[in-house]
C-alpha positions in Angstrom: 102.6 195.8 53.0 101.1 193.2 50.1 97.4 192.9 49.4 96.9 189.5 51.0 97.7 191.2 54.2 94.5 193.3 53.9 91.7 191.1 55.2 93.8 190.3 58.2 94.0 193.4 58.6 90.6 194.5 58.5 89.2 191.6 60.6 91.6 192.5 63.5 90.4 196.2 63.1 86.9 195.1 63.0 88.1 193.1 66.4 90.2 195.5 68.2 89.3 198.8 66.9 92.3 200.5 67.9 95.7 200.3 65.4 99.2 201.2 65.4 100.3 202.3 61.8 104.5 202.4 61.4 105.8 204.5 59.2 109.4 204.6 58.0 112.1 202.6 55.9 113.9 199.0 56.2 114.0 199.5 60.4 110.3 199.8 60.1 109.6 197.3 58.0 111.4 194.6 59.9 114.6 193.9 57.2 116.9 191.3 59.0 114.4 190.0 61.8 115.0 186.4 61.7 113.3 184.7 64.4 115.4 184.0 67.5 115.6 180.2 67.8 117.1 180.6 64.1 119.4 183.3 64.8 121.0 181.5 67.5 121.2 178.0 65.8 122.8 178.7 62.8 125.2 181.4 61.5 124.0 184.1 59.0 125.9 186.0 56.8 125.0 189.2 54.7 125.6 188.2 50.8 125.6 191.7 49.8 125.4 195.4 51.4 121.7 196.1 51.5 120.2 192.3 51.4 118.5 189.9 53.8 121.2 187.5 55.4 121.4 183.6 54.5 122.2 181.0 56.6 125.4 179.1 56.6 125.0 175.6 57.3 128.1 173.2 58.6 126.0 169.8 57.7 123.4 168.5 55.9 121.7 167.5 59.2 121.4 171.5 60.2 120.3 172.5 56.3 117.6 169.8 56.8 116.6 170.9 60.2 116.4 174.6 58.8 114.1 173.7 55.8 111.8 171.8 58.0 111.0 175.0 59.9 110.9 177.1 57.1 108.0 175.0 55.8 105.8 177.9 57.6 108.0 180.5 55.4 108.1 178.9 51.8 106.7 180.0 48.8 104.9 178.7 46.4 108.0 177.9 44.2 110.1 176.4 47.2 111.7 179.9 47.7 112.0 181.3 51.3 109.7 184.1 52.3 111.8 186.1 54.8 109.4 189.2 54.4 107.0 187.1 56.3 109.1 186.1 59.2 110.3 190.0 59.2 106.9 191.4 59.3 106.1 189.3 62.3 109.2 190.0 63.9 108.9 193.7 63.5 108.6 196.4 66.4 105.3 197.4 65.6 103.8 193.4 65.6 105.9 192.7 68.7 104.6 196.0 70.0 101.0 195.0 69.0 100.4 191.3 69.5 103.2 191.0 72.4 103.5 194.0 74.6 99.7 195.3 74.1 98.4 191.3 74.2 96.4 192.0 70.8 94.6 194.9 71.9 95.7 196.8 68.7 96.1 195.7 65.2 99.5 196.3 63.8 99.9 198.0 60.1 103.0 198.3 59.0 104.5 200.7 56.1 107.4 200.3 56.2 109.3 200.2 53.2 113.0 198.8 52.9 115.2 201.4 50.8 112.7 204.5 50.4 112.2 207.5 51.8 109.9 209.7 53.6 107.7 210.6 50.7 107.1 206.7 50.0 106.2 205.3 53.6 103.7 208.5 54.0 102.6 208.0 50.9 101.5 204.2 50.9 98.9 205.7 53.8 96.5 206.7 50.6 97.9 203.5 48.1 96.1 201.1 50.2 92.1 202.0 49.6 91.0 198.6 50.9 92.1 199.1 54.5 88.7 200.3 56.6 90.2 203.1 58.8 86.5 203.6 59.6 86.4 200.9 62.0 89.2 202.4 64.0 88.2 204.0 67.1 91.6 205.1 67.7 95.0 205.3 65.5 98.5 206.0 66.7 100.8 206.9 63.5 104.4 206.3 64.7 106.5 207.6 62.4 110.6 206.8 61.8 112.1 209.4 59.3 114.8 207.8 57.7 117.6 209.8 56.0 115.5 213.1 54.0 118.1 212.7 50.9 116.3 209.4 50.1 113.7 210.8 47.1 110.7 208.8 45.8 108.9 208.0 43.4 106.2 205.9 42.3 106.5 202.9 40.1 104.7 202.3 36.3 103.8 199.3 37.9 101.8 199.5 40.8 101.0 196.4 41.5 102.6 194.3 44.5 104.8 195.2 47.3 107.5 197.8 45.8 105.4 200.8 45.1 108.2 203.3 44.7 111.9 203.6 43.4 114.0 205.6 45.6 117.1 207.4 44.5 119.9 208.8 47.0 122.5 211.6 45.7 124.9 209.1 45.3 126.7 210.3 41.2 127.4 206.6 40.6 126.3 203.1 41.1 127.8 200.2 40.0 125.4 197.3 38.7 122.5 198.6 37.7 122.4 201.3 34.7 119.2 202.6 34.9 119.9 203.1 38.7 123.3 204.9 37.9 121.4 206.9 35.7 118.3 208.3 37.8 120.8 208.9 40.9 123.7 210.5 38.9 120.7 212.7 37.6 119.0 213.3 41.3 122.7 213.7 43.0 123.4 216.5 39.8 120.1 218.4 38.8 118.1 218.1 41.8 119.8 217.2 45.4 120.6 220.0 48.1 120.5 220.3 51.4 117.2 223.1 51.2 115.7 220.5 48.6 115.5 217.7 50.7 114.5 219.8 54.2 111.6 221.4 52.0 110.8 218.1 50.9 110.5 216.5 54.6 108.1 219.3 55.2 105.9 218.6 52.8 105.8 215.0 53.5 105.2 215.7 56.9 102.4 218.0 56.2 100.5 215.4 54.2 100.9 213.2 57.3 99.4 215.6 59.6 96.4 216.1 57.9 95.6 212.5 57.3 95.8 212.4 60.9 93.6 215.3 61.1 91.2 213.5 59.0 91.5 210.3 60.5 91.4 211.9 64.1 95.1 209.9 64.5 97.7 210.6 67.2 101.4 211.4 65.8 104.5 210.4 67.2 107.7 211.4 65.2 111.2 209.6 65.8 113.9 209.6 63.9 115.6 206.5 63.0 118.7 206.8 62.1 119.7 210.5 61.8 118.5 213.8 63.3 116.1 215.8 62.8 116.3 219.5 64.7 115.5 223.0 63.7 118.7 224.2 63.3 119.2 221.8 60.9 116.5 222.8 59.1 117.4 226.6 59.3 121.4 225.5 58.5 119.8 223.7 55.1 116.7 225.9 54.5 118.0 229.3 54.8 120.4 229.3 52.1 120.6 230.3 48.8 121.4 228.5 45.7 122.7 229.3 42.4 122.6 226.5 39.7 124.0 226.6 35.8 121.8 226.5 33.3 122.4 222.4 33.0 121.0 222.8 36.6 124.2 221.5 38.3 124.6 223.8 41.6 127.0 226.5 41.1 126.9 227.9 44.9 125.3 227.0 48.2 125.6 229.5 50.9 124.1 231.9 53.3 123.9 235.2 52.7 121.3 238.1 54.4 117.6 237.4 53.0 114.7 240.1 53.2 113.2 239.6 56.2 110.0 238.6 54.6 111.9 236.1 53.4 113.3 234.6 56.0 110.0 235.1 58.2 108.1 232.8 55.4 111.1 230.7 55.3 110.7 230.3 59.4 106.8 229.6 59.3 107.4 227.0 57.1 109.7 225.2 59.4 107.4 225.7 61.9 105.0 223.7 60.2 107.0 220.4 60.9 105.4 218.7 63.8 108.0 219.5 66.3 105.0 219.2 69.2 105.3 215.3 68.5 108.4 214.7 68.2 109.7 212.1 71.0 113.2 211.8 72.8 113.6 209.3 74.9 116.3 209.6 77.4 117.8 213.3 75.4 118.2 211.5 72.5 117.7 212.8 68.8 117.3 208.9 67.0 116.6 205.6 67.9 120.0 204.8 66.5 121.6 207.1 69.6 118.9 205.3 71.8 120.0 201.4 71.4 123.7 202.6 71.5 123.9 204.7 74.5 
C-alpha cells in the first residue's frame, strides 16, 4: 500500500461500492509479477534470495526495447518501479478489474517479508481510506508462516510499516537484523507463542469485520493451518531459564480448566471461514497438485 494509492482508491469505492481487501505477505502483495509480454521476452534472474528479479539482456537492441516500456514504470530518478507493475499484476487486481470487470475495487495489504500481525494490522494504519462508502467488503485473508513476528517501525511514513523478525539465531549481512532475530529465535519464539499469537491477530480481524459488516475468507498460503496443530503447539508447557532461553517444551497432563480455556481459545480462530478448495490445506498444495 503507499499513500498516493489512496485517492484511487477512494474514487473507485465511491464508484463501485463493493471492495476486495487482501491480506497476507509477498504472495499477496504481488512480489515477482512481471507483466507477461516481459516475462517471455527477456530472461530474468533472481540477484539474491528474497529480491525482485532483473532482466538479463543479450543486446543493446533488447535493453533499449525494455527501457522504452518501462517508461510507464520509472521513477522519478530513472529507477525502475517494479512495486507498480506487481500491484497490478496481483491476484486481487486481476481478481478485481479482470475477472469481476471492475465491479469491485481492489485494496491490497499485502506486505512482502511480514507477518500476520503486520498485514492485519495495516487495516487501521490507513485512516484515509473511506470504508463508509462500501456497501459490501470481502477480507481475503493469506496467513503466511505464524513464526514471522512484527513490529512497527519509528518511522512510519511510506510503504514499510513494520520490521519482521523470524526465529532464525543468525543472519549474515545485516547486524541489527542478526541482533533482533537471534533475540526473537532465543527469548521469545515457541511453537505456543506464535499459535497464541495467530489468534490474536485473527481476532482483531474479526471484529473489524464485525464493525465494518465484512465477509471473511481465510487461506493459507503457504503452510497449514489446522487445529491439531494448534492443540500440538498450544497445549504444551514451557519452562525457560531465567535469561529466558527455553529450558523444555513438552506435554504433560493440564487441569482440566486449563486445557478447557486453552480449547475455547482455539476455538476462537475463525475456522467457519476457512476455505479448501479441492481438500487442500494452502494455496501452495493447490497450484501444485
Amino acid at each position: 500500500m503507499r499513500l498516493n494509492q489512496i485517492s484511487d482508491i477512494n474514487a473507485s469505492l465511491e464508484k463501485t461500492k463493493k471492495a476486495v481487501v487482501a491480506l497476507g505477505c509477498s504472495f499477496v502483495e504481488g512480489q515477482g509479477a512481471i507483466d507477461q509480454c516481459l516475462l517471455e521476452e527477456y530472461k530474468w534472474i533472481p540477484p539474491r534470495l528474497g529480491e525482485a528479479m532483473e532482466p538479463r539482456f543479450e543486446n543493446k537492441k533488447t535493453k533499449r526495447s525494455f527501457k522504452q516500456y518501462m517508461t510507464q514504470y520509472t521513477n522519478p530518478d530513472g529507477s525502475y518501479d517494479y512495486a507498480r507493475m506487481e500491484l497490478k499484476n496481483s491476484f486481487v487486481s486481476v481478481l478485481c478489474n479482470d475477472l469481476l470487470n471492475g465491479s469491485y475495487t481492489p485494496i491490497n495489504f499485502g506486505t512482502r517479508g511480514c507477518g500476520n500481525r503486520a498485514t492485519i494490522s495495516n487495516l487501521f494504519l490507513w485512516p484515509e481510506i473511506r470504508w463508509d462508502l462500501a456497501e459490501e467488503i470481502i477480507v481475503v485473508w493469506f496467513p503466511s508462516g505464524p513464526e514471522r513476528f512484527d513490529f512497527i517501525k519509528d518511522n512510519l511514513y511510506g510503504n514499510r510499516k513494520f520490521v519482521s523478525m523470524w526465529p532464525n539465531p543468525s543472519l549474515e549481512g545485516s547486524v541489527t537484523k542478526a541482533r533482533l532475530w537471534k533475540s526473537y529465535y532465543e527469548s521469545l519464539y515457541s511453537n505456543k507463542f506464535v499459535y497464541l499469537e495467530s489468534i490474536v491477530h485473527a481476532n482483531n480481524l474479526i471484529n473489524w469485520c464485525k464493525v465494518h459488516n465484512a465477509d471473511l475468507v481465510v487461506y493459507p498460503a503457504f503452510c497449514n493451518y489446522n487445529r491439531k496443530i494448534f492443540e500440538d503447539a498450544i497445549y504444551t508447557t514451557i519452562n525457560r531459564s531465567q535469561d529466558t532461553k527455553i529450558i523444555d517444551e513438552k506435554h504433560v497432563p493440564l487441569p482440566p480448566s486449563l486445557e478447557e480455556h486453552l480449547g475455547k481459545t482455539i476455538d476462537s480462530w475463525p475456522w467457519d471461514c476457512m476455505w479448501h478448495p479441492e481438500d487442500t490445506g494452502n494455496w501452495a498444495e493447490l497450484v501444485l497438485s
